[in-house]
PDB file of N, CA, C, O and CB in Angstrom:
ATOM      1  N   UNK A   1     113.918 -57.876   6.610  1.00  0.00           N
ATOM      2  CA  UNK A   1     114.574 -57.685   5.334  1.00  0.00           C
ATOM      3  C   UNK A   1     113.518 -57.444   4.263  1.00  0.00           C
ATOM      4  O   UNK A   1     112.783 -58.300   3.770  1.00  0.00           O
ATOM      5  CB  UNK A   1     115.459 -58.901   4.978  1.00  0.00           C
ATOM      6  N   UNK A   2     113.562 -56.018   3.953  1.00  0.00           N
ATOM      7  CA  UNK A   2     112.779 -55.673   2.548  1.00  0.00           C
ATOM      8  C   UNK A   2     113.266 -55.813   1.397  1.00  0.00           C
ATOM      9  O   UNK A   2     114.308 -55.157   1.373  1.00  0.00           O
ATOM     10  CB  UNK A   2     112.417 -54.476   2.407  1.00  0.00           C
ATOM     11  N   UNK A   3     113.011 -56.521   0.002  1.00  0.00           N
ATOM     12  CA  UNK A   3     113.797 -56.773  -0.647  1.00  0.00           C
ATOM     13  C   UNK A   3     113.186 -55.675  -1.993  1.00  0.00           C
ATOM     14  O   UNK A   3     112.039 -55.485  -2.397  1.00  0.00           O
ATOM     15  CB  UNK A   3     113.961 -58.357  -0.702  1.00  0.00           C
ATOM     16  N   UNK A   4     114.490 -55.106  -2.424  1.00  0.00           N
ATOM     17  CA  UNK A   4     114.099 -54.196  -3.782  1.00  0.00           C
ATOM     18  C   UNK A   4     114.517 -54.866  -4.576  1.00  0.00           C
ATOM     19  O   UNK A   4     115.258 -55.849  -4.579  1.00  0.00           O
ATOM     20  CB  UNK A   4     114.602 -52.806  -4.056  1.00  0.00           C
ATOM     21  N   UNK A   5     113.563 -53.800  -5.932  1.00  0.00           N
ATOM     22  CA  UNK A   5     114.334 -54.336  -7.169  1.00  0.00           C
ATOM     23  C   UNK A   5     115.365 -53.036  -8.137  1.00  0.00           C
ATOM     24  O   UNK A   5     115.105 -51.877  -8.459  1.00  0.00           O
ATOM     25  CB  UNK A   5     112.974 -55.035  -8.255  1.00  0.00           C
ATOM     26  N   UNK A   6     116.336 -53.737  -8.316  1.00  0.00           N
ATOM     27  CA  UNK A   6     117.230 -53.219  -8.737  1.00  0.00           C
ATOM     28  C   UNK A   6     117.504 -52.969 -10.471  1.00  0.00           C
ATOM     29  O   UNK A   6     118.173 -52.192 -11.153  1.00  0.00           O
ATOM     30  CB  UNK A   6     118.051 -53.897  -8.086  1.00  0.00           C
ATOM     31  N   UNK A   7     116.787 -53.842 -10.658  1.00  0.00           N
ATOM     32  CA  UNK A   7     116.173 -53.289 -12.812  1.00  0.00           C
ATOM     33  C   UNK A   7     115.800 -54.958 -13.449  1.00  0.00           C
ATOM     34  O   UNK A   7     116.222 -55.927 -12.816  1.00  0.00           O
ATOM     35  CB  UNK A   7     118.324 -52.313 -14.408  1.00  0.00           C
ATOM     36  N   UNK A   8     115.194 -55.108 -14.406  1.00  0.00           N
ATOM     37  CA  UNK A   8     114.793 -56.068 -15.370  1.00  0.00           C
ATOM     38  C   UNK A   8     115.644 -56.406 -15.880  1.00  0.00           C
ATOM     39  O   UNK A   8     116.550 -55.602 -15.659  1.00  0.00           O
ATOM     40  CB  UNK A   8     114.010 -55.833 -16.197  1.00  0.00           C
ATOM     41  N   UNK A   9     115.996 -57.264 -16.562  1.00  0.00           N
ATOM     42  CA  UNK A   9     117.327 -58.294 -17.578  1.00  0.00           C
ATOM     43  C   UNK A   9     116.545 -59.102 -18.306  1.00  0.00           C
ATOM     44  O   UNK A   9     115.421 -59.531 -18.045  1.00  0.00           O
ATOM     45  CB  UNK A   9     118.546 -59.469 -16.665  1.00  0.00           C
ATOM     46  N   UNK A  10     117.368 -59.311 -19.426  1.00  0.00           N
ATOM     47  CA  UNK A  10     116.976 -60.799 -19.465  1.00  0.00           C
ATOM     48  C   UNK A  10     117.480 -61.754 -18.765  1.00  0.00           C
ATOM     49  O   UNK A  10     118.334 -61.498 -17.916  1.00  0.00           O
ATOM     50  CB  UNK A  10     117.111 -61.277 -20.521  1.00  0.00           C
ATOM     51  N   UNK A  11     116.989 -63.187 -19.019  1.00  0.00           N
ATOM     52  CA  UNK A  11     117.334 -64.109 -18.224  1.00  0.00           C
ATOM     53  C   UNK A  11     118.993 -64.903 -17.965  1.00  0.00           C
ATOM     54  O   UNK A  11     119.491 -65.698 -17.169  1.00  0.00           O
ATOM     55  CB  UNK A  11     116.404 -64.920 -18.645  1.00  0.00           C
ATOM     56  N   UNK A  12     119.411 -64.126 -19.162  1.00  0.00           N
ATOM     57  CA  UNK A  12     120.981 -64.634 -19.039  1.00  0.00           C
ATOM     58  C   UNK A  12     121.505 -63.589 -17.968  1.00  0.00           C
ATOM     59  O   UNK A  12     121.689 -63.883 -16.787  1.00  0.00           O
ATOM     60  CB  UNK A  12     121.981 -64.544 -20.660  1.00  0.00           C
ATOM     61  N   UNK A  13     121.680 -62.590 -18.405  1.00  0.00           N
ATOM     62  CA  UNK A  13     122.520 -61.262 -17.916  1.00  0.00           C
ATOM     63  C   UNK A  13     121.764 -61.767 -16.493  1.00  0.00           C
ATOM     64  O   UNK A  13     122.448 -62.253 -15.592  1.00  0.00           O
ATOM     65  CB  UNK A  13     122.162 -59.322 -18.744  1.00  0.00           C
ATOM     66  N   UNK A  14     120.307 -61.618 -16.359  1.00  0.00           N
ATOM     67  CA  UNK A  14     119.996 -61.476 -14.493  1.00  0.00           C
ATOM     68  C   UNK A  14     120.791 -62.632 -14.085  1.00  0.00           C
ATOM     69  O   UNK A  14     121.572 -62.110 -13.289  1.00  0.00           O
ATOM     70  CB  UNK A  14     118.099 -61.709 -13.797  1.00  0.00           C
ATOM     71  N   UNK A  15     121.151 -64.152 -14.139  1.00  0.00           N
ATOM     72  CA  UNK A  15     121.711 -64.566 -13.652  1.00  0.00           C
ATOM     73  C   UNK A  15     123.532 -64.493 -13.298  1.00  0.00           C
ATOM     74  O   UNK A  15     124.313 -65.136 -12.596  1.00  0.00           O
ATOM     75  CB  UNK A  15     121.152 -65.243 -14.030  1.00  0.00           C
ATOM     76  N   UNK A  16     123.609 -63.411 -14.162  1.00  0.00           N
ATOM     77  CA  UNK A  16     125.427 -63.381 -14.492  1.00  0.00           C
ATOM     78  C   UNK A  16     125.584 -62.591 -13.206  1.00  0.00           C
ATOM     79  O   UNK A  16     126.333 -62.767 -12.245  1.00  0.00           O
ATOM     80  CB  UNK A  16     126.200 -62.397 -16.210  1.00  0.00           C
ATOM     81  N   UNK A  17     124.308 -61.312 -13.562  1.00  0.00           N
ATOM     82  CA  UNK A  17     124.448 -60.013 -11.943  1.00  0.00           C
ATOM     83  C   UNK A  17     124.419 -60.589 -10.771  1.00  0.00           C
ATOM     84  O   UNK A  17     125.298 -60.391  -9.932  1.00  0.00           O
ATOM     85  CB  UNK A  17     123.112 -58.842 -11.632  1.00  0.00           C
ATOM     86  N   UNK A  18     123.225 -61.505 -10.550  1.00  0.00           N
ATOM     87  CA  UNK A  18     123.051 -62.392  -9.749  1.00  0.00           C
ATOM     88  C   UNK A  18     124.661 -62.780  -8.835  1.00  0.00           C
ATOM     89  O   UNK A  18     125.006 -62.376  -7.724  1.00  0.00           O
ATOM     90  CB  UNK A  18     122.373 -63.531 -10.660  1.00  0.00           C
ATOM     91  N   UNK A  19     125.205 -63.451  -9.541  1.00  0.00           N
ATOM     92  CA  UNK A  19     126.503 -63.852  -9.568  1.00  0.00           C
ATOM     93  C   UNK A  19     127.237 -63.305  -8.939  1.00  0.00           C
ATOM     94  O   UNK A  19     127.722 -63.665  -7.866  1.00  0.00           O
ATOM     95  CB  UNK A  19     126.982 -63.887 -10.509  1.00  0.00           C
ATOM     96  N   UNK A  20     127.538 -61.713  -9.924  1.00  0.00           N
ATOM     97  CA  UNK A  20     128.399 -60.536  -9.773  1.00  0.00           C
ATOM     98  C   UNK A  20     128.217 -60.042  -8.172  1.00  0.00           C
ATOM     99  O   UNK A  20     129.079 -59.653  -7.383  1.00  0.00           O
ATOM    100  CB  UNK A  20     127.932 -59.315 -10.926  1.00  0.00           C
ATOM    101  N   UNK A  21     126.860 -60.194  -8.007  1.00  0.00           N
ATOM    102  CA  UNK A  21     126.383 -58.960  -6.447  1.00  0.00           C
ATOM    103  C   UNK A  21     127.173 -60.095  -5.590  1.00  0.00           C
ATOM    104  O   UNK A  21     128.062 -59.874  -4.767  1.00  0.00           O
ATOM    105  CB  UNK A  21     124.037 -58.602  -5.773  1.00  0.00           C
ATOM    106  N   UNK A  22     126.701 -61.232  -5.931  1.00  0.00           N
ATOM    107  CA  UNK A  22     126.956 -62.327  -4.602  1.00  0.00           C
ATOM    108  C   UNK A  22     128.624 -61.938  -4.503  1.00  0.00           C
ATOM    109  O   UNK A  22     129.175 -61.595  -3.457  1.00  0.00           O
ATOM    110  CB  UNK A  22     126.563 -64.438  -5.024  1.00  0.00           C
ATOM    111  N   UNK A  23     129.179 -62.046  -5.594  1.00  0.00           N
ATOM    112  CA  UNK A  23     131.010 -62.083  -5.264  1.00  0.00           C
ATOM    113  C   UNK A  23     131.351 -61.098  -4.665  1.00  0.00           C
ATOM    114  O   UNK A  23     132.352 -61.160  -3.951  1.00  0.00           O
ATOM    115  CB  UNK A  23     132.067 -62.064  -6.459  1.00  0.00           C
ATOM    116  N   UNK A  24     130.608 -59.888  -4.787  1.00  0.00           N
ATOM    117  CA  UNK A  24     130.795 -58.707  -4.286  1.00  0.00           C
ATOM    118  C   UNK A  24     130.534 -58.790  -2.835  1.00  0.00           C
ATOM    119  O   UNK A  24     131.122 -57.931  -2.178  1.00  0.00           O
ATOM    120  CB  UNK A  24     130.019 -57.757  -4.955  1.00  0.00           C
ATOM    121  N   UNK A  25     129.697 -59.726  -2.092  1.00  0.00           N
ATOM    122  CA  UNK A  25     129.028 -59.687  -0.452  1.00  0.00           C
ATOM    123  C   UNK A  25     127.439 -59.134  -0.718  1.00  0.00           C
ATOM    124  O   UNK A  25     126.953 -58.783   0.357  1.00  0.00           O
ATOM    125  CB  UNK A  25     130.041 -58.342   0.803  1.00  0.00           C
ATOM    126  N   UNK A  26     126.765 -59.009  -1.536  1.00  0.00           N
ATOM    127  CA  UNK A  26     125.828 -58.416  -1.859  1.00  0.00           C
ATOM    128  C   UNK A  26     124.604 -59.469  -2.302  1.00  0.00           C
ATOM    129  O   UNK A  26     124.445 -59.662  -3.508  1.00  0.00           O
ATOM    130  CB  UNK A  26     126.309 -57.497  -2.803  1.00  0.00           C
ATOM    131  N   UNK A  27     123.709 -60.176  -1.310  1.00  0.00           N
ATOM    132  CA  UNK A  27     123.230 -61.325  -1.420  1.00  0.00           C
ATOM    133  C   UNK A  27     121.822 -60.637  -2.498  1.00  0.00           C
ATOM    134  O   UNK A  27     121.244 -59.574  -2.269  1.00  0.00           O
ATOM    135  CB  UNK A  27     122.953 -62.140   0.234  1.00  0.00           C
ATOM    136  N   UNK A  28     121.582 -61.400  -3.441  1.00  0.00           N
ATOM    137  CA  UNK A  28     120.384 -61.443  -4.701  1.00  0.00           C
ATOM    138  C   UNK A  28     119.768 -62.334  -5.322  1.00  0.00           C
ATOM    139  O   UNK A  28     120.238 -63.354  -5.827  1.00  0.00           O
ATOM    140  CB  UNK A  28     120.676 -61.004  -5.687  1.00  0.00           C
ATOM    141  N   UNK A  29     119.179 -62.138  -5.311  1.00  0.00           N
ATOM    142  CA  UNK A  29     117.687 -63.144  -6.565  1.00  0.00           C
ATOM    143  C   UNK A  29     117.541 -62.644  -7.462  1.00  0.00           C
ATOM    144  O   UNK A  29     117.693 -61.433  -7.618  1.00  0.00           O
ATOM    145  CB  UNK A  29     116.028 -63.313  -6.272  1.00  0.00           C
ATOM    146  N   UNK A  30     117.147 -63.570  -8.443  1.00  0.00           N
ATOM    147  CA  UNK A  30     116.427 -63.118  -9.629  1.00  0.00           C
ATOM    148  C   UNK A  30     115.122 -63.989  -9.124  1.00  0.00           C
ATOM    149  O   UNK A  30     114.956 -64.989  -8.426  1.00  0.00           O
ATOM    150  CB  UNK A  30     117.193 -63.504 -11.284  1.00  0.00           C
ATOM    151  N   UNK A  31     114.205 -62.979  -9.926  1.00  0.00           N
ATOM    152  CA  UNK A  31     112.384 -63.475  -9.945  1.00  0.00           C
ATOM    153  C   UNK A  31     112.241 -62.990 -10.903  1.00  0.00           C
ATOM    154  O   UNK A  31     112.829 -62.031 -11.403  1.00  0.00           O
ATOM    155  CB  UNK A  31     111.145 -63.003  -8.881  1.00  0.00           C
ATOM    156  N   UNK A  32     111.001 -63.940 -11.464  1.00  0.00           N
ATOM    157  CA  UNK A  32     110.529 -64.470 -12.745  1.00  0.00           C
ATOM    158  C   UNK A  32     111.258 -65.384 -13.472  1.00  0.00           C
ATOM    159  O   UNK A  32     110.785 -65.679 -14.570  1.00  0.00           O
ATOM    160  CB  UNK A  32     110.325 -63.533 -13.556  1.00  0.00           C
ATOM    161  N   UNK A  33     112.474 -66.002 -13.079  1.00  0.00           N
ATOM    162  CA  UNK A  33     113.297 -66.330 -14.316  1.00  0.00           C
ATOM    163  C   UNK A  33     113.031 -68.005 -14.837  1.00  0.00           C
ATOM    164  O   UNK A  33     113.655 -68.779 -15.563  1.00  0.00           O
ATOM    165  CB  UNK A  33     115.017 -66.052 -13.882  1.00  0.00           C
ATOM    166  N   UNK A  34     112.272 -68.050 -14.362  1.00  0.00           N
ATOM    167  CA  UNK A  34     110.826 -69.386 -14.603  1.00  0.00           C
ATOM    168  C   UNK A  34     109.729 -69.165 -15.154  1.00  0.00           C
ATOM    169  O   UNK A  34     109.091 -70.130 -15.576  1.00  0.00           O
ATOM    170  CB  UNK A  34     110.138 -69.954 -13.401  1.00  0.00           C
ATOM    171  N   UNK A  35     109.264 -67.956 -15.285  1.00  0.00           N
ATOM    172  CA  UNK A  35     108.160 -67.635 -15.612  1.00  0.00           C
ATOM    173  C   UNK A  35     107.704 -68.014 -16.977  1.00  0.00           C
ATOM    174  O   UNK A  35     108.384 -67.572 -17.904  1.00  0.00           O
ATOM    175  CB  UNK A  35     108.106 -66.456 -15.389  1.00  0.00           C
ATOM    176  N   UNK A  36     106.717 -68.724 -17.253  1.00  0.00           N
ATOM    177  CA  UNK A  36     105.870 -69.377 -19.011  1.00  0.00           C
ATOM    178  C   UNK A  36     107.077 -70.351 -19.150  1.00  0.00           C
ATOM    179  O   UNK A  36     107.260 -70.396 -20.367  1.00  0.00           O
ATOM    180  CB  UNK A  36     105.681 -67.915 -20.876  1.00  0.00           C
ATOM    181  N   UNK A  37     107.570 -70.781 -18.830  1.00  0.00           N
ATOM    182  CA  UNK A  37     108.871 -71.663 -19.081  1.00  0.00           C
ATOM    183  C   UNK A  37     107.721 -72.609 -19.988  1.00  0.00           C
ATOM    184  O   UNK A  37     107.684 -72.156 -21.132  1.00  0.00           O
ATOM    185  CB  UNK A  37     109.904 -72.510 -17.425  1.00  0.00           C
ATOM    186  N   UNK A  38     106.879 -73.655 -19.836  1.00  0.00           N
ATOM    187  CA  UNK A  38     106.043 -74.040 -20.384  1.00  0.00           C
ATOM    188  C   UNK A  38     105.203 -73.521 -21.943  1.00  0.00           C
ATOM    189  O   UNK A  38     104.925 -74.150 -22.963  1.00  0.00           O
ATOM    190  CB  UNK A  38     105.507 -74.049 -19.412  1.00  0.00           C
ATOM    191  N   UNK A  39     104.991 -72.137 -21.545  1.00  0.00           N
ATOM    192  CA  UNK A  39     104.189 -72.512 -22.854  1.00  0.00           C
ATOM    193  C   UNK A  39     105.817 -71.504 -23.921  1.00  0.00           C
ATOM    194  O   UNK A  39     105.490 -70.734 -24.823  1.00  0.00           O
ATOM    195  CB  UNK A  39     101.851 -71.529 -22.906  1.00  0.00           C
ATOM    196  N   UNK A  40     106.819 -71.639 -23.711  1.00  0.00           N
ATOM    197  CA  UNK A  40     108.033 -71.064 -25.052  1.00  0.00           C
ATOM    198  C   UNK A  40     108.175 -69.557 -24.761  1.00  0.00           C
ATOM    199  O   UNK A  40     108.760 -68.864 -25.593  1.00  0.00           O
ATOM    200  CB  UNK A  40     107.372 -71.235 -26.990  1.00  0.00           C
ATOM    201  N   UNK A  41     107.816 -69.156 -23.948  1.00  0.00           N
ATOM    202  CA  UNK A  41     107.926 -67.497 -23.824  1.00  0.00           C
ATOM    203  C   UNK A  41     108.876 -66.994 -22.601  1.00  0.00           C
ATOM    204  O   UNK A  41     108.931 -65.804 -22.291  1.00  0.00           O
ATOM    205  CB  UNK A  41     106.328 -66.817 -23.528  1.00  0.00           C
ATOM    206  N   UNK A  42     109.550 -67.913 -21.998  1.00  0.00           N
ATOM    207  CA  UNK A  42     110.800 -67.962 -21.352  1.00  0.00           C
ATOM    208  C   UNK A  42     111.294 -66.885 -21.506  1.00  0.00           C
ATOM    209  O   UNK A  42     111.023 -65.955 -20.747  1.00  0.00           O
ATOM    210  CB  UNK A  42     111.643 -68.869 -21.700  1.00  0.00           C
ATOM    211  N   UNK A  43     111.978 -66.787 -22.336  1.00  0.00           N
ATOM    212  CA  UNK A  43     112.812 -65.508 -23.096  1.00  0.00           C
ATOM    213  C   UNK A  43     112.203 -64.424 -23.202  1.00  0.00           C
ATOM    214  O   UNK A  43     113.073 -63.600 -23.483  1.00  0.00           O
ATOM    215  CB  UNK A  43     113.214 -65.688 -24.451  1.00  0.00           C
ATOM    216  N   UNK A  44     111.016 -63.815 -23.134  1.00  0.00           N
ATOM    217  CA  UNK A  44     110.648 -63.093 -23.420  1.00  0.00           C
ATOM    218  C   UNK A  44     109.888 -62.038 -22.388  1.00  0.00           C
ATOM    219  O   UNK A  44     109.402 -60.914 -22.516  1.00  0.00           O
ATOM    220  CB  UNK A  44     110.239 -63.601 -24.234  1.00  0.00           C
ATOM    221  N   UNK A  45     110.049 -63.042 -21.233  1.00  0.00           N
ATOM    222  CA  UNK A  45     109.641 -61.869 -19.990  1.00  0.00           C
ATOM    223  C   UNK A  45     110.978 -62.032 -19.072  1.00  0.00           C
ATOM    224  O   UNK A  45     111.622 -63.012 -18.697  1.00  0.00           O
ATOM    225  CB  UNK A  45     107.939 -62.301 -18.904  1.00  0.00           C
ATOM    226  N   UNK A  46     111.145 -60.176 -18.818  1.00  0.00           N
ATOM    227  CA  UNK A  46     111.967 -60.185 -17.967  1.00  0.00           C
ATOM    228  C   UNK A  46     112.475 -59.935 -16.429  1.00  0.00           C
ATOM    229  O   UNK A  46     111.978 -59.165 -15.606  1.00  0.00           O
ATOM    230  CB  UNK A  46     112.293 -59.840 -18.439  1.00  0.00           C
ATOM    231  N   UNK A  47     113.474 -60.701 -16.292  1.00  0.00           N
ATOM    232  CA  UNK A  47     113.663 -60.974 -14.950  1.00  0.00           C
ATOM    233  C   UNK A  47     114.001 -59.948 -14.232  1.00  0.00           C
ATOM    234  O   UNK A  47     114.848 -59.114 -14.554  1.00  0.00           O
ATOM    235  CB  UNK A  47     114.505 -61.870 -14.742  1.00  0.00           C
ATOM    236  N   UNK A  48     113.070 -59.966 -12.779  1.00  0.00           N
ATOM    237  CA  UNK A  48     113.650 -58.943 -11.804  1.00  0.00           C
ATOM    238  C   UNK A  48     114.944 -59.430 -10.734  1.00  0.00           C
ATOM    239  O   UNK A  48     115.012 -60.576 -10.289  1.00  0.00           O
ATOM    240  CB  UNK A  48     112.364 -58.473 -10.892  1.00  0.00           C
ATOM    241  N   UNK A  49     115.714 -58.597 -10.487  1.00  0.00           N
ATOM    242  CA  UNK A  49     117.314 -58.745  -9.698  1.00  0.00           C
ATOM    243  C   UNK A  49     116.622 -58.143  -8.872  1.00  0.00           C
ATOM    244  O   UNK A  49     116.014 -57.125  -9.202  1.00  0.00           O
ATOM    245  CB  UNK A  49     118.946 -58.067 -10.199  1.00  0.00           C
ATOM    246  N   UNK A  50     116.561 -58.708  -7.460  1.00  0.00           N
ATOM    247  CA  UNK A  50     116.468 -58.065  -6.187  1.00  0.00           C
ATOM    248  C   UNK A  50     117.469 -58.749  -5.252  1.00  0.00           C
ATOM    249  O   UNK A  50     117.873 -59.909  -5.173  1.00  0.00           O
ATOM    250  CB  UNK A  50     115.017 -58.124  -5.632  1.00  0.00           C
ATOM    251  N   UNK A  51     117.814 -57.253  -4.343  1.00  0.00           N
ATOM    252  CA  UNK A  51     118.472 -56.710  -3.394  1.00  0.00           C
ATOM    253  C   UNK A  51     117.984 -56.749  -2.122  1.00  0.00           C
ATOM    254  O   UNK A  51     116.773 -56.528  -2.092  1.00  0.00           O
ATOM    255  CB  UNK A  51     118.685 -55.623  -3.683  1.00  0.00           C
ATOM    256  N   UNK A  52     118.527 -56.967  -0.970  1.00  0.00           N
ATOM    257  CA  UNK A  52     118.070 -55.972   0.230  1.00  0.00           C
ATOM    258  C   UNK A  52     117.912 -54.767  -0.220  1.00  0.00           C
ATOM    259  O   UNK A  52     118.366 -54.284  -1.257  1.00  0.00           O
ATOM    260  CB  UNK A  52     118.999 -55.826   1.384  1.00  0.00           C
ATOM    261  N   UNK A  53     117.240 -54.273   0.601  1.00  0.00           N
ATOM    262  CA  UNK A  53     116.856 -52.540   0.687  1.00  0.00           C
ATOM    263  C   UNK A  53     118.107 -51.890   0.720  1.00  0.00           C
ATOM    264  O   UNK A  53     118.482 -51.096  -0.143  1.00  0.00           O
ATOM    265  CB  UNK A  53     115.960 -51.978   2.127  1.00  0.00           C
ATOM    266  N   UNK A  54     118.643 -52.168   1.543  1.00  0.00           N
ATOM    267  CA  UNK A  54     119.923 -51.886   2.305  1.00  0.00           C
ATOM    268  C   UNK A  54     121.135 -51.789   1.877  1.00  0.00           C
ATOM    269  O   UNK A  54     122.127 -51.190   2.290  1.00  0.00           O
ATOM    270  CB  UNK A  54     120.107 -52.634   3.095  1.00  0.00           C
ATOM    271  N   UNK A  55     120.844 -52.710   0.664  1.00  0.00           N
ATOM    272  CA  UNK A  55     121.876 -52.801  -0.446  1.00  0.00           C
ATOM    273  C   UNK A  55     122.157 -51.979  -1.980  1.00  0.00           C
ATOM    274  O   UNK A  55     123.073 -52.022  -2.802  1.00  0.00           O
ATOM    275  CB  UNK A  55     121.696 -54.037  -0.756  1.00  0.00           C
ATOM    276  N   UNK A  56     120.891 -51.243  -1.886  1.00  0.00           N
ATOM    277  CA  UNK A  56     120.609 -51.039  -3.368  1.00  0.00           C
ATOM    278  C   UNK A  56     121.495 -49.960  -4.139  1.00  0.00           C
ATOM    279  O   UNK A  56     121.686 -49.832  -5.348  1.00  0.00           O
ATOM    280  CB  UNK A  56     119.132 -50.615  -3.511  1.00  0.00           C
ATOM    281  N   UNK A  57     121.922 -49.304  -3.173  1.00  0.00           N
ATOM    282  CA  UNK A  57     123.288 -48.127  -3.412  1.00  0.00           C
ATOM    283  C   UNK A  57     124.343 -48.815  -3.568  1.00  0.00           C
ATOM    284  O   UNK A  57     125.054 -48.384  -4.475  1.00  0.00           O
ATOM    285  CB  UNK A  57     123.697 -47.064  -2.194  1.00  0.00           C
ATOM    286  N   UNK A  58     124.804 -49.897  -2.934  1.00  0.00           N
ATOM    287  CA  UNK A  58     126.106 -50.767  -3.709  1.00  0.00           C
ATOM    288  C   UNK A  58     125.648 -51.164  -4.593  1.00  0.00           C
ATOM    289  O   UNK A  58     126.056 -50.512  -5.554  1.00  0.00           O
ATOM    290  CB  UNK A  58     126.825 -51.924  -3.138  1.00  0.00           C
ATOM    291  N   UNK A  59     124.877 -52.027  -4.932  1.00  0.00           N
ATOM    292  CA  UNK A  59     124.361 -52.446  -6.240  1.00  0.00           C
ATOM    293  C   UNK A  59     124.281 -52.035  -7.388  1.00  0.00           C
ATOM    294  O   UNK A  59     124.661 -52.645  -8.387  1.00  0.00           O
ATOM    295  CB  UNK A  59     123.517 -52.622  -6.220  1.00  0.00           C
ATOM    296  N   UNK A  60     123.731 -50.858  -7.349  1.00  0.00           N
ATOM    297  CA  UNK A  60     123.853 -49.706  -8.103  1.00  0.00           C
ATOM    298  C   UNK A  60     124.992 -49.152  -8.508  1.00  0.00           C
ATOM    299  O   UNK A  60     125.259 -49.048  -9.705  1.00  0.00           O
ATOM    300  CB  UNK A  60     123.334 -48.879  -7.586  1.00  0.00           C
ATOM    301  N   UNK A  61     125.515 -48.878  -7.878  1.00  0.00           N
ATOM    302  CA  UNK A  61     127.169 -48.945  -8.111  1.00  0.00           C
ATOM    303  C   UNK A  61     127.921 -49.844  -8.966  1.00  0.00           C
ATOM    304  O   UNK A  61     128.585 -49.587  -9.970  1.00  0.00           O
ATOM    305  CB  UNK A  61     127.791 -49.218  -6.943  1.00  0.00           C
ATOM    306  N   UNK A  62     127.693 -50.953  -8.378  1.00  0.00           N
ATOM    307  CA  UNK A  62     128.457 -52.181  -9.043  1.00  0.00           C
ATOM    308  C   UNK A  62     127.552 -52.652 -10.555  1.00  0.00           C
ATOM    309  O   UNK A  62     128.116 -53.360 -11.389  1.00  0.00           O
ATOM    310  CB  UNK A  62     128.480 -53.648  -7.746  1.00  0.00           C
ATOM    311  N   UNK A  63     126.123 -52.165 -10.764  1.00  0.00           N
ATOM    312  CA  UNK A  63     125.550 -52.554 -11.837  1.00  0.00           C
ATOM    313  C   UNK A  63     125.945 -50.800 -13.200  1.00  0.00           C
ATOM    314  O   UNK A  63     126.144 -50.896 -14.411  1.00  0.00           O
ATOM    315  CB  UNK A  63     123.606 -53.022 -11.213  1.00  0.00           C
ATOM    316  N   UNK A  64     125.931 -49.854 -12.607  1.00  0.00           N
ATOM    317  CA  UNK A  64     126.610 -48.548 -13.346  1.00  0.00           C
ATOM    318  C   UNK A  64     127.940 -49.191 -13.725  1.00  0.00           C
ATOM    319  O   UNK A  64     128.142 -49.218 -14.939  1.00  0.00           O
ATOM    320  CB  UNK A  64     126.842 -47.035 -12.295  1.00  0.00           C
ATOM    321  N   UNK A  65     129.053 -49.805 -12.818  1.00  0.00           N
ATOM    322  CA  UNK A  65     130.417 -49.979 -13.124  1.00  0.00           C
ATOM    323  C   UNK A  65     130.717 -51.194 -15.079  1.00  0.00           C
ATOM    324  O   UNK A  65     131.494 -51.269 -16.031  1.00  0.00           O
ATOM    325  CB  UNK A  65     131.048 -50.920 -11.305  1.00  0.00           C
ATOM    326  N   UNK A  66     129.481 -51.812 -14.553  1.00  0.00           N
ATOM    327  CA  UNK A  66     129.348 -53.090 -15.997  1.00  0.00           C
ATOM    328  C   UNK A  66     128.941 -52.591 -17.098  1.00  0.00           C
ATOM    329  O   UNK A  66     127.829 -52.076 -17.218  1.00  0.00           O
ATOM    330  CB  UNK A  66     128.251 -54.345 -15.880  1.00  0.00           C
ATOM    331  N   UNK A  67     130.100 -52.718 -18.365  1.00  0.00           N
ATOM    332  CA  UNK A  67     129.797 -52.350 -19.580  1.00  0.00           C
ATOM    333  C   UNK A  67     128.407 -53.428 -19.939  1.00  0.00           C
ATOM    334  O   UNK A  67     128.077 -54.568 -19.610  1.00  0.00           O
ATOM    335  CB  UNK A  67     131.217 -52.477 -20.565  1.00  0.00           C
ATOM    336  N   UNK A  68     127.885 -52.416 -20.737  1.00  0.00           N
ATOM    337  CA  UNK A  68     125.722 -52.683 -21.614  1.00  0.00           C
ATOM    338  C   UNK A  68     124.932 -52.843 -20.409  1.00  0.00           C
ATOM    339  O   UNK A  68     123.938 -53.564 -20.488  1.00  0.00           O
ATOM    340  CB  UNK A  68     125.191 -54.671 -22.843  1.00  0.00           C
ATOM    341  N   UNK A  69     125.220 -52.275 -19.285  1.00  0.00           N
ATOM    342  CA  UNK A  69     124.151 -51.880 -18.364  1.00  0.00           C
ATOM    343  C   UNK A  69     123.559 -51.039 -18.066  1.00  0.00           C
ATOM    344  O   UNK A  69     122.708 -51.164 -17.186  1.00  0.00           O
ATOM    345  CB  UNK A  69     124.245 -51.979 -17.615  1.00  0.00           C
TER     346      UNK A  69
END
């Protein structure tokens, strides 16, 4: 299992997609969404949503279908 990435978010929205892919059958992570948590810059780097490889054409799909994406 090669895992892609499917676009940057911030840290709210990547966890909502997160969400969205899983309900769909479409298993995902977000990475980075910890990242500087420590020194206040949380918010300010953004999170990657990854996919299987295998997946990234549904995904895509289902992330085109969501209004402000």
């Amino acid at each position: 299992m090669a895992l892609a990435e499917i676009g940057r978010f911030n840290r709210f929205e990547a966890h909502i997609l997160v969400g969205r892919l899983e309900s769909e059958g479409i298993p995902a992570v977000a990475f980075d969404a910890e990242a500087s948590i420590a020194d206040g810059s949380a918010f300010l780097i953004p999170v990657r949503v990854m996919v299987d490889e295998d997946d990234v054409e549904a995904a895509g799909a289902i992330l085109r279908g969501l209004p402000d994406f």
